[in-house]
C-alpha positions as MATLAB code, in Angstrom:
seq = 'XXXXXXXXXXXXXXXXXXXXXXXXXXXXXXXXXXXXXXXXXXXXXXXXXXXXXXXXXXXXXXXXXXXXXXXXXXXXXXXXXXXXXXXXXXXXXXXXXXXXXXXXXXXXXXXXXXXXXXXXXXXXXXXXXXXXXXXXXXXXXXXXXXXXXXXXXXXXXXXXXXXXXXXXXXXXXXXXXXXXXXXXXXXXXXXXXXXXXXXXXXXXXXXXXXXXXXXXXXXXXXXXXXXXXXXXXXXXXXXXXXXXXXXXXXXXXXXXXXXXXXXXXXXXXXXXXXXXXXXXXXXXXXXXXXXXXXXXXXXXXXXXXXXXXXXXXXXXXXXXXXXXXXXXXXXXXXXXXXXX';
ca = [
      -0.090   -6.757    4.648;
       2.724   -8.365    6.147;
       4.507  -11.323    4.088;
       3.824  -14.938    4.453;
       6.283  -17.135    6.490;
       9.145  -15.959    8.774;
      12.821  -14.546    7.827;
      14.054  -17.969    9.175;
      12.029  -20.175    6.714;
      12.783  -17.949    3.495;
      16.571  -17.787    4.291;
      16.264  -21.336    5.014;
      14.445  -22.293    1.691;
      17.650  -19.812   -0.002;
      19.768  -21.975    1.516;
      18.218  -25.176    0.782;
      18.076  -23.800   -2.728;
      22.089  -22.646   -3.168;
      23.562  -25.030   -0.777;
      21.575  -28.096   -0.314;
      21.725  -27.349    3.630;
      20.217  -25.014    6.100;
      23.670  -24.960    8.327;
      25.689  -23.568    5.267;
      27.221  -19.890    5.312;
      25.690  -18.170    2.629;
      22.442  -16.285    3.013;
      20.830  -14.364    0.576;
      18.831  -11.466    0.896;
      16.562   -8.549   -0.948;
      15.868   -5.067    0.547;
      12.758   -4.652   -0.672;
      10.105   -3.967    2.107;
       6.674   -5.827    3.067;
       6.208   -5.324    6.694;
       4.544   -2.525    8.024;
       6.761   -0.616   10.743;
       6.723    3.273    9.187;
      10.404    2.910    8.991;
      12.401    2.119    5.627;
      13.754   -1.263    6.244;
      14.157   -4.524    4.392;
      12.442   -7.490    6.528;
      15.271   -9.861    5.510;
      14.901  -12.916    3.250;
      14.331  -12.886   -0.455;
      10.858  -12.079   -1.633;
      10.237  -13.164   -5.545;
       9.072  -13.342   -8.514;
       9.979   -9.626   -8.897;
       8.248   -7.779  -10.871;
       9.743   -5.978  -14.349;
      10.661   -2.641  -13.452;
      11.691   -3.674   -9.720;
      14.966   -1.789   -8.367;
      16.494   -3.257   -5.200;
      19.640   -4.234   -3.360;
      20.652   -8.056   -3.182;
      22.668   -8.566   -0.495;
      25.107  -12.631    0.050;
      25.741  -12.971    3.544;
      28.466  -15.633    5.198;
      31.463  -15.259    2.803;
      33.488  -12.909    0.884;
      32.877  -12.328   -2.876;
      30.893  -10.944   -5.846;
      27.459  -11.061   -7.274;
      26.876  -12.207  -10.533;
      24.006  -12.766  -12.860;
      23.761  -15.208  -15.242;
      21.156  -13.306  -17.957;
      21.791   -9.855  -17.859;
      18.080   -9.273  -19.986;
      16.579  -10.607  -16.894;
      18.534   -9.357  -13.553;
      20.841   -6.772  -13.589;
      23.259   -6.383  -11.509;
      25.564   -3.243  -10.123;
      28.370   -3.202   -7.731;
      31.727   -5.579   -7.216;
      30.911   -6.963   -3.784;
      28.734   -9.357   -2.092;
      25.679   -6.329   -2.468;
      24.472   -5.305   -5.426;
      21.890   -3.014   -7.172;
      19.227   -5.009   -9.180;
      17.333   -4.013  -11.732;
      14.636   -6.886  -12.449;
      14.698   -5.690  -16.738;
      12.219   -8.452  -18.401;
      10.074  -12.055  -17.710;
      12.420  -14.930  -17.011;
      14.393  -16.554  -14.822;
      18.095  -15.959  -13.379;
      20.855  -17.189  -11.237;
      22.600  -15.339   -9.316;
      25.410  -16.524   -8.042;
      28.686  -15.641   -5.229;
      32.018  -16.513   -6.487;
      35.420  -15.661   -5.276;
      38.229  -14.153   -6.719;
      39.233  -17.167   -9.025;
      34.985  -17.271  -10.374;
      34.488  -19.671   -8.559;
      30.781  -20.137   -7.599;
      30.243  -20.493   -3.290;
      26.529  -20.243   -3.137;
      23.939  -19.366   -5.749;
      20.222  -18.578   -5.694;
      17.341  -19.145   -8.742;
      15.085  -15.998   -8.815;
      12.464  -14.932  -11.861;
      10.914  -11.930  -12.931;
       7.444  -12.026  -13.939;
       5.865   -9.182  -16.015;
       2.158   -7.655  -14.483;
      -0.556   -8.666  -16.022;
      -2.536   -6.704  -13.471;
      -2.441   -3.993  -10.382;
      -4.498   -3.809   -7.183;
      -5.220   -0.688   -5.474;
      -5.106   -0.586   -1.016;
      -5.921    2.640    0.642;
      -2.904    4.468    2.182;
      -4.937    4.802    5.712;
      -6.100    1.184    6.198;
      -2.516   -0.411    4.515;
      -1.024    1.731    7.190;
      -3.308    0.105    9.893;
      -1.945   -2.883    9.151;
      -5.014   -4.300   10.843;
      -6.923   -7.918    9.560;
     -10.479   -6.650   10.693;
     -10.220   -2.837    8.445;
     -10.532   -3.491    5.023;
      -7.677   -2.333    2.522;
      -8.523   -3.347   -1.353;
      -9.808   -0.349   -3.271;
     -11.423   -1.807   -6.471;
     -12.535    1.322   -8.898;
     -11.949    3.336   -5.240;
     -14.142    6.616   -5.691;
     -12.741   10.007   -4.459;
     -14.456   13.327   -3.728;
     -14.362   15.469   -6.313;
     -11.580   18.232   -5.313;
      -9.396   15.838   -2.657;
      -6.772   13.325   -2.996;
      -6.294    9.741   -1.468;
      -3.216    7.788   -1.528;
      -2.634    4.030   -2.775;
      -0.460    1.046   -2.530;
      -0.062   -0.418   -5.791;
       0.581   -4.211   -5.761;
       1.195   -6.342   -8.907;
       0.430   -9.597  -10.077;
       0.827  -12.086  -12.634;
      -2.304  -13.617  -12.629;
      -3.143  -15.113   -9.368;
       0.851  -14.727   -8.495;
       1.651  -11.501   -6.050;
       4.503  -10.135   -7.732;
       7.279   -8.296   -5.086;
       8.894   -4.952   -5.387;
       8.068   -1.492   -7.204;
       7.778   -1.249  -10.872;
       7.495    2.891  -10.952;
       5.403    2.877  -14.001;
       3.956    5.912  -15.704;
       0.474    6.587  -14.875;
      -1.739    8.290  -17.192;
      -5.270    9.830  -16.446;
      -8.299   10.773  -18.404;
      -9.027   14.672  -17.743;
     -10.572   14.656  -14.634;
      -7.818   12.945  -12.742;
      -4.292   14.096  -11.932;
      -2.017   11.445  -10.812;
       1.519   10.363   -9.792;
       3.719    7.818   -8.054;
       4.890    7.966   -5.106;
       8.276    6.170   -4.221;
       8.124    6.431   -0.085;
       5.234    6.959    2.747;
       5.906    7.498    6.122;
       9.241    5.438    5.606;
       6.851    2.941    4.025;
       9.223    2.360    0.629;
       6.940    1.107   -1.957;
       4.983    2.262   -5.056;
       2.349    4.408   -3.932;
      -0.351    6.103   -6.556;
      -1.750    9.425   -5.303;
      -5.199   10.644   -7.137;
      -6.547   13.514   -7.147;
     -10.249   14.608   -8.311;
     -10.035   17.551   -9.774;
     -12.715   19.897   -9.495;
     -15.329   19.269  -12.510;
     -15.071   22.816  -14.324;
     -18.354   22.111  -16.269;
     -17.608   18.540  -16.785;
     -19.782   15.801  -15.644;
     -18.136   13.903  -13.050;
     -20.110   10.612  -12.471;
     -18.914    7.961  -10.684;
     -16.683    5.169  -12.901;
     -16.640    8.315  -15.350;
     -12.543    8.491  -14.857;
      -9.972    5.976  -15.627;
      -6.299    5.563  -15.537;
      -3.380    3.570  -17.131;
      -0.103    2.420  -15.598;
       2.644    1.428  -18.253;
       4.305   -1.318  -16.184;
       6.656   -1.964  -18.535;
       5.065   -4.698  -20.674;
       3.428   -4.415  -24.194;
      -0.185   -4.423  -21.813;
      -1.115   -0.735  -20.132;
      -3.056   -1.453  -17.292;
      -6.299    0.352  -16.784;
      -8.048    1.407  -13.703;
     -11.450    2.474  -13.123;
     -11.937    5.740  -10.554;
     -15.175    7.110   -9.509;
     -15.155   10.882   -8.963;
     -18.328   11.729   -6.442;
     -19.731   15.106   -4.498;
     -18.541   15.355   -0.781;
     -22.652   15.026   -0.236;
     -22.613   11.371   -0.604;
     -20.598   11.140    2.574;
     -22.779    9.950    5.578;
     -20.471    8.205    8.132;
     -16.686    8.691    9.573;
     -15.359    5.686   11.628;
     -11.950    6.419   13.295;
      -9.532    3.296   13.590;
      -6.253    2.749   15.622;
      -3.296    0.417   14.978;
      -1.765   -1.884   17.117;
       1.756   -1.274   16.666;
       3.650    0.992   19.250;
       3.562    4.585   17.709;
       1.965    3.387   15.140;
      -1.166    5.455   13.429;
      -5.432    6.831   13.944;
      -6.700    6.889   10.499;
     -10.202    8.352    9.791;
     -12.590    6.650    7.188;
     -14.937    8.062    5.266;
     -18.519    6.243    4.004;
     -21.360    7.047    2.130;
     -25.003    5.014    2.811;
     -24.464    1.934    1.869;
     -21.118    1.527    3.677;
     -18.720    2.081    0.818;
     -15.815    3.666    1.196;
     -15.136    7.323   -0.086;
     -11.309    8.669   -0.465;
     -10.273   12.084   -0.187;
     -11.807   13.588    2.507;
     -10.547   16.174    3.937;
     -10.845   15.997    7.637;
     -10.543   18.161   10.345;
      -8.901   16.349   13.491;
      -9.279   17.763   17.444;
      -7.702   16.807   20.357;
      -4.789   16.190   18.804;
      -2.459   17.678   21.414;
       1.013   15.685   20.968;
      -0.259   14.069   17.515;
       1.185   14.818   14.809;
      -1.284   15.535   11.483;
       0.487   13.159    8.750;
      -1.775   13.378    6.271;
      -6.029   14.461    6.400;
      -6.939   11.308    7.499;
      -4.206   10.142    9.289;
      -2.413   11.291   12.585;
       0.258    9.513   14.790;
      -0.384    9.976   18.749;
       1.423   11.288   20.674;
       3.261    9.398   23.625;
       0.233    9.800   26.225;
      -3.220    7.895   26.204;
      -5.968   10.708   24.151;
      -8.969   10.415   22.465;
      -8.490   11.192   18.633;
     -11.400   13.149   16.700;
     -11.995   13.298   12.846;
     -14.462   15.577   11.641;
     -16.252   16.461    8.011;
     -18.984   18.698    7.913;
     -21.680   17.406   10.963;
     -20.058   13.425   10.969;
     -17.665   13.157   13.724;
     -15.904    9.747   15.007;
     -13.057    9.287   17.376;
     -10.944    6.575   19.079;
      -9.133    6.542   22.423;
      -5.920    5.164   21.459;
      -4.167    2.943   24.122;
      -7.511    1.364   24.756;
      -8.499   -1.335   22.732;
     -12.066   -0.657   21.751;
     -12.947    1.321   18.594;
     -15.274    4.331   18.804;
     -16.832    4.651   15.526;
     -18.725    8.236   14.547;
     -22.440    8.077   13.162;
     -23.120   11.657   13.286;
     -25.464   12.303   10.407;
     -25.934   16.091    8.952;
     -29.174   17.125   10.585;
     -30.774   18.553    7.656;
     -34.435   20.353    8.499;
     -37.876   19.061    7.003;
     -39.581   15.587    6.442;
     -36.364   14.783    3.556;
     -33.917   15.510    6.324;
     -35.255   13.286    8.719;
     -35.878   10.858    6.036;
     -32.213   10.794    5.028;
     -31.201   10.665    8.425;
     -32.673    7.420    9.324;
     -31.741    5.771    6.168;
     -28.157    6.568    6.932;
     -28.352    5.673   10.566;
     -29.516    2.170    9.503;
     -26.555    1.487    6.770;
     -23.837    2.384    9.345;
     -25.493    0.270   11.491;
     -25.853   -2.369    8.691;
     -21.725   -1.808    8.038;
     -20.309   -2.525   11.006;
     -22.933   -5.102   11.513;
     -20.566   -7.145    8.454;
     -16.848   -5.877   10.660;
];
């Protein structure tokens, strides 16, 4: 989940862009946050197309002076100085420029604003990871009926990632209560939390519940969410991150290796962890082996150690079905991580 390219080559291309040269004074930068650290923190450089809705703080480094944009319907600006609150209000593109006390321009910078034509969805757990071989993109993610998961939201124009937080106003049919989230675990982005609510007579089949973001444009955008029993789970895999004090998160799966969100997981040895959220926990300063629990399924990691211990405890239900179930569910975990 990190972003492409380092700090030095997108202040450089800034530079190239306002000055013509990447020894001149003036760098530009956004505080809007794509590196995953759990701390609140820009990771320098500029980070466009924003996307309409975006709120962030523009910062000129190198020389004294004052922000200014040139269309006010596209970037808006706050503040006097060389930092300024941004508001990215509607499609189009912008220059924002540093000039002295006399107007006149020093350095100046082209950015656009694209509206979203649509979202994707990444589990809280796995975007936390921040780990290439666990799996992030929740498309139609299903949830157990009576939990909540957590997701990062990420817009795009068409094929075109789109940078920053829009905040839009989710709406959810009747089985679904959700909300936006502006900060996790000093993660600042726009986070969606969902919650299943328990079914109160209704039907709850999977795909049965949908939601719409208003991301300010004339197009809602609509989201499929599967709402499923806490039966269908068969396998918990337990993952660490590679980061220093960084995060165990605990997966949940039903037979065919799809993921299921929302579980609500009891964790052991956890002495010196620290239970963020049901399936995640951050270690503790000493080596221990983290355990994540749901009904019979079990997995667990040792974290300072490099390999993964993944769970397959299956719920040893009696009689011929039991068994039956129990070797078909063996066979798809091993038939998941198989694909990792």
């Amino acid at each position: 989940m990190a972003s492409t390219g380092s700090r030095f080559e997108r202040a450089c291309v800034v530079v190239l862009m306002a000055l013509g040269a990447c020894d001149a004074e003036v760098r530009f930068s956004d505080s809007i946050d794509e590196t995953i650290d759990l701390r609140d923190a820009g990771d320098g450089g500029l980070h466009g197309p924003y996307v309409v809705g975006a709120t962030f703080e523009l910062r000129a480094e190198g020389l004294p002076g004052a922000l200014v944009s040139s269309d006010d319907d596209v970037l808006a600006l706050e503040g006097d100085g060389a930092v300024a609150q941004v508001t990215a209000v509607g499609p189009g593109r912008a220059e924002v420029a540093l000039v002295d006390e006399d107007g006149d321009v020093l350095a100046s910078v082209d950015l656009e604003v694209r509206a979203a034509s649509r979202v994707v969805l990444h589990a809280a757990g796995p975007v936390l990871l921040d780990r290439a071989d666990v799996p992030t993109e929740a498309m139609a993610p299903r949830v157990v009926e009576g939990g909540a998961a957590i997701f990062l939201v990420q817009y795009f124009d068409g094929a075109t990632r789109l940078a920053g937080g829009a905040g839009p106003e989710p709406v959810a049919s009747e089985g679904l209560a959700v909300e936006m989230v502006p900060e996790l675990l000093g993660e600042r982005r726009d986070w969606l939390r969902i919650e299943a609510l328990p079914s109160r007579g209704r039907s709850l089949d999977v795909g049965a519940q949908d939601l719409t973001l208003f991301a300010g444009t004339d197009a809602p955008i609509r989201l499929d969410v599967g709402v499923v029993a806490p039966e269908v789970v068969a396998d918990v895999d337990v993952f660490a991150s590679e980061i220093d004090r960084g995060v165990v998160v605990a997966t949940a799966y039903d037979l065919d290796g799809e993921p299921v969100y929302g579980v609500d997981f009891e964790w052991s040895s956890t002495d010196g962890a620290e239970v963020l959220a049901p399936d995640v926990v951050r270690p503790g300063p000493l080596p221990v082996t983290l355990a994540a629990r749901f009904g019979e399924l079990e997995g667990a990691v040792a974290t300072g150690d490099d390999a993964i211990a993944a769970g397959c405890a299956i719920d040893p239900r009696g009689g011929l079905g039991g068994a039956v179930g129990m070797v078909l569910a063996l066979a798809a975990c091993r038939r998941r991580r198989a694909r990792r």
